[in-house]
C-alpha positions as CSV (number, residue, x, y, z in Angstrom):
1,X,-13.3,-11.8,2.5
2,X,-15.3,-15.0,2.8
3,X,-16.5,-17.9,4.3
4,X,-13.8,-20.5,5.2
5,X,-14.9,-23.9,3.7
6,X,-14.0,-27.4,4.6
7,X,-11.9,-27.3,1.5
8,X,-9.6,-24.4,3.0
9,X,-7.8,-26.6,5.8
10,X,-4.6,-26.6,3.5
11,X,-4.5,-22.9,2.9
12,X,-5.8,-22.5,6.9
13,X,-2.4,-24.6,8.0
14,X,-0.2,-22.9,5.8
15,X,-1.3,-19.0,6.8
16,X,-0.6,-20.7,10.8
17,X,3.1,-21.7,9.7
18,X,3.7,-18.4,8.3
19,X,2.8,-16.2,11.6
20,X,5.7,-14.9,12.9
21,X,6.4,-16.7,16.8
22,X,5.4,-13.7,18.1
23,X,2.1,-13.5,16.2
24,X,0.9,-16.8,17.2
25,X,2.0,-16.3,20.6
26,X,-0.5,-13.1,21.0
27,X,-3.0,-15.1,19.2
28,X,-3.1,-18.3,20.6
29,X,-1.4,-17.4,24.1
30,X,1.7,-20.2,22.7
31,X,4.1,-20.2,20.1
32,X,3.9,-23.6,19.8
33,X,0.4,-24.9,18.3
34,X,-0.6,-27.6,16.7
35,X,-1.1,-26.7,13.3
36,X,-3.1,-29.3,11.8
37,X,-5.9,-29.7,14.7
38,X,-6.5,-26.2,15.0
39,X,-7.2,-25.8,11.3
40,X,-9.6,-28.9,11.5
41,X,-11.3,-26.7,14.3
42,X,-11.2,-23.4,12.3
43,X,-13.0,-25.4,9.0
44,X,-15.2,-27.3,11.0
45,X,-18.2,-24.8,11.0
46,X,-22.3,-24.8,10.9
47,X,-22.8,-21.0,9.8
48,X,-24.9,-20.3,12.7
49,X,-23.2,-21.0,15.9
50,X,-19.6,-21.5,14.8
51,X,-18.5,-19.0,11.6
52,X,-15.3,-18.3,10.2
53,X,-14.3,-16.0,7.7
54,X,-10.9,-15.7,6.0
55,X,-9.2,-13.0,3.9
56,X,-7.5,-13.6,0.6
57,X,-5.1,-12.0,-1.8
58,X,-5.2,-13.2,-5.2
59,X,-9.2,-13.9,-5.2
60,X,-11.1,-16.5,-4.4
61,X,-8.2,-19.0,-5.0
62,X,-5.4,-16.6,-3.4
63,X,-3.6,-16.9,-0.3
64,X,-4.8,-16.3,3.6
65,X,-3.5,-13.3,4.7
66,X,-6.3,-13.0,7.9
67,X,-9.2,-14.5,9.3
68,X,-11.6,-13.8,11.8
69,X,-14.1,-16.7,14.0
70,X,-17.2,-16.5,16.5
71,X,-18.3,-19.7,18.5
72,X,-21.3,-19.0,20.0
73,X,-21.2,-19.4,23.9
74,X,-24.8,-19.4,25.1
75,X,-27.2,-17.1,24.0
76,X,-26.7,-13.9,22.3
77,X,-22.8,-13.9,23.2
78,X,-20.1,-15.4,21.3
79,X,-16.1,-16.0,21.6
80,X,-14.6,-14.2,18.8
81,X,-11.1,-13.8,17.6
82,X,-9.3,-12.6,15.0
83,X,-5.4,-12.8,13.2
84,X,-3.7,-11.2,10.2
85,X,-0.7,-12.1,8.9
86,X,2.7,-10.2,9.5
87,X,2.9,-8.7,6.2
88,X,-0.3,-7.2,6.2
89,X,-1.1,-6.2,10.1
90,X,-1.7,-2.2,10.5
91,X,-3.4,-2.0,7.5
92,X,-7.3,-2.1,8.7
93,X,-8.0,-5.6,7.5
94,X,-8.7,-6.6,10.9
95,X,-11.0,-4.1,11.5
96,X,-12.5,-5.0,8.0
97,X,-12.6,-8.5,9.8
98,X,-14.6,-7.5,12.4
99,X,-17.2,-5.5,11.0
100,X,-18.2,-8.9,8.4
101,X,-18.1,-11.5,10.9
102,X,-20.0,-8.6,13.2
103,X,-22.4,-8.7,10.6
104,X,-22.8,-12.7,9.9
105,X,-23.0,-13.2,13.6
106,X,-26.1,-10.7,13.8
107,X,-27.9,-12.6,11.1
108,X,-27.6,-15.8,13.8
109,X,-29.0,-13.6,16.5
110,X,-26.2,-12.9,18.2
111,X,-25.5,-9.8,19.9
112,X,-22.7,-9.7,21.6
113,X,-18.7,-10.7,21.2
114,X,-16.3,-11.5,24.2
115,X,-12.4,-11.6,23.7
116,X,-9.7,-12.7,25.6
117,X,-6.2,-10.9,25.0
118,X,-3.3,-10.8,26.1
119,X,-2.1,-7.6,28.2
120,X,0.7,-7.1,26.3
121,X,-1.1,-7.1,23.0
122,X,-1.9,-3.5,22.7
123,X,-2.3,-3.6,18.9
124,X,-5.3,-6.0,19.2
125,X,-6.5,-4.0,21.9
126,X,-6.1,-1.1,20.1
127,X,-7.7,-2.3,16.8
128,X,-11.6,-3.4,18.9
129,X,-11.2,0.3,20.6
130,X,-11.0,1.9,17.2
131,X,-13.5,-0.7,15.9
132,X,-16.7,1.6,16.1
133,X,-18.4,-0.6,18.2
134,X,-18.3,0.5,21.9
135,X,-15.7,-1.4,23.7
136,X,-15.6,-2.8,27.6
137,X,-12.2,-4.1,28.8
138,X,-12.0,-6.1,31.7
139,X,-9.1,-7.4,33.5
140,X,-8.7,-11.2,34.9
141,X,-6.2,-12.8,35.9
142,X,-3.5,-13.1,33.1
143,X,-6.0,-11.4,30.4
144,X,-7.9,-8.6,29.7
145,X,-11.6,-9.7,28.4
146,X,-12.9,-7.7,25.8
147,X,-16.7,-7.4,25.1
148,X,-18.7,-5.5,22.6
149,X,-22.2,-5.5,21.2
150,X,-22.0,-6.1,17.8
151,X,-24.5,-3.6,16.6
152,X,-23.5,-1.6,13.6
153,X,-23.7,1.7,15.0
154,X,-23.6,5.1,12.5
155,X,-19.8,5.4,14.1
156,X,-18.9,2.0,13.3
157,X,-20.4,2.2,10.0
158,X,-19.0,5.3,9.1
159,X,-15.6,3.5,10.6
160,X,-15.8,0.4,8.1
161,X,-16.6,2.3,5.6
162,X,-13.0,4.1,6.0
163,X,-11.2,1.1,6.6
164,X,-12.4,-0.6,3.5
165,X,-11.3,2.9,1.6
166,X,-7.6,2.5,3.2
167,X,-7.4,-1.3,2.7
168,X,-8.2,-0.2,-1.2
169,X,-5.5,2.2,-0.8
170,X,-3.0,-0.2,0.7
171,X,-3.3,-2.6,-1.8
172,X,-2.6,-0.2,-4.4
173,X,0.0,1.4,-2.8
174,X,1.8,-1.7,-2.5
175,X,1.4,-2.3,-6.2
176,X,2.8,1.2,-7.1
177,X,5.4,1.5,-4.2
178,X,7.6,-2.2,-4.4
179,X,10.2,-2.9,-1.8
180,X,12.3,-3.8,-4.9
181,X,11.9,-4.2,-8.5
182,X,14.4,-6.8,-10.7
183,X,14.8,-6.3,-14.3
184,X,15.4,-9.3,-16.8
């Protein structure tokens, strides 16, 4: 996990063409979106009041399989979201997500995240309640706003610290368990 760069608006449109439909349309409320723009606007950060951070496989050169952004709203408070592709969902990298842009958006002074889901998106849901942090849901009209402070709390900690262990796990797992295997 790292800092996107300006440099990573290739890699950013090709992780948005390969969520599934029904990954973009939890994410970005559409399954239509314009790919090119919103990569622009996912690159086009300051470190400070708009951050985001991207996972890789393969290193620092590898591909996106997740990223995670803040844009600070006023204040201490900041929009954040978070995605991960297909492939890789269910396997605490979101989580992992959270905690590190938790963590960069503290060093800015801020304090506090807000999210808007979707009410059918229980996963997302379910991955800020078993986040650490302590969650408040809210329901609007067609959302539900999610808002936590971003303090790392011993739970949360503790909770990081376990996901990175399983995310360890998960890659190596997936290494020593293929889906197929051809021989030559």
């Amino acid at each position: 996990i790292r800092p996107v760069r300006r440099s990573d608006a290739i890699r950013v449109e090709d992780y948005l063409i390969g969520l599934s439909p029904e990954t973009r349309r939890l994410r970005f409320w559409s399954q239509a979106i314009d790919v090119r723009t919103l990569a622009a606007k996912i690159v086009d950060v300051d470190y400070r009041d708009h951050v985001t951070l991207i996972a890789l496989t393969g290193g620092d050169d590898g591909t996106m399989i997740g990223g995670a952004q803040y844009v600070r709203i006023d204040g201490g408070r900041a929009e954040f979201s978070v995605s991960v592709a297909d492939a890789y969902q269910g396997r605490g990298i979101g989580s992992i997500l959270i905690g590190h842009t938790a963590q960069a958006a503290a060093a800015t002074d801020i304090t506090t995240f807000v999210a808007e889901v979707l009410p059918e998106n229980h996963a997302m849901v379910n991955v800020f309640r078993g986040s650490g942090f302590p969650v408040s849901i809210r329901a609007t009209p067609g959302s539900l706003e999610v808002e936590f402070p971003i303090s790392l709390t011993e739970e949360a900690a503790d909770r990081f610290e376990r996901r990175d262990t399983q995310a360890a796990v998960n890659a190596v797992r997936t290494f020593l368990e293929p889906a197929s295997v051809a021989v030559v």
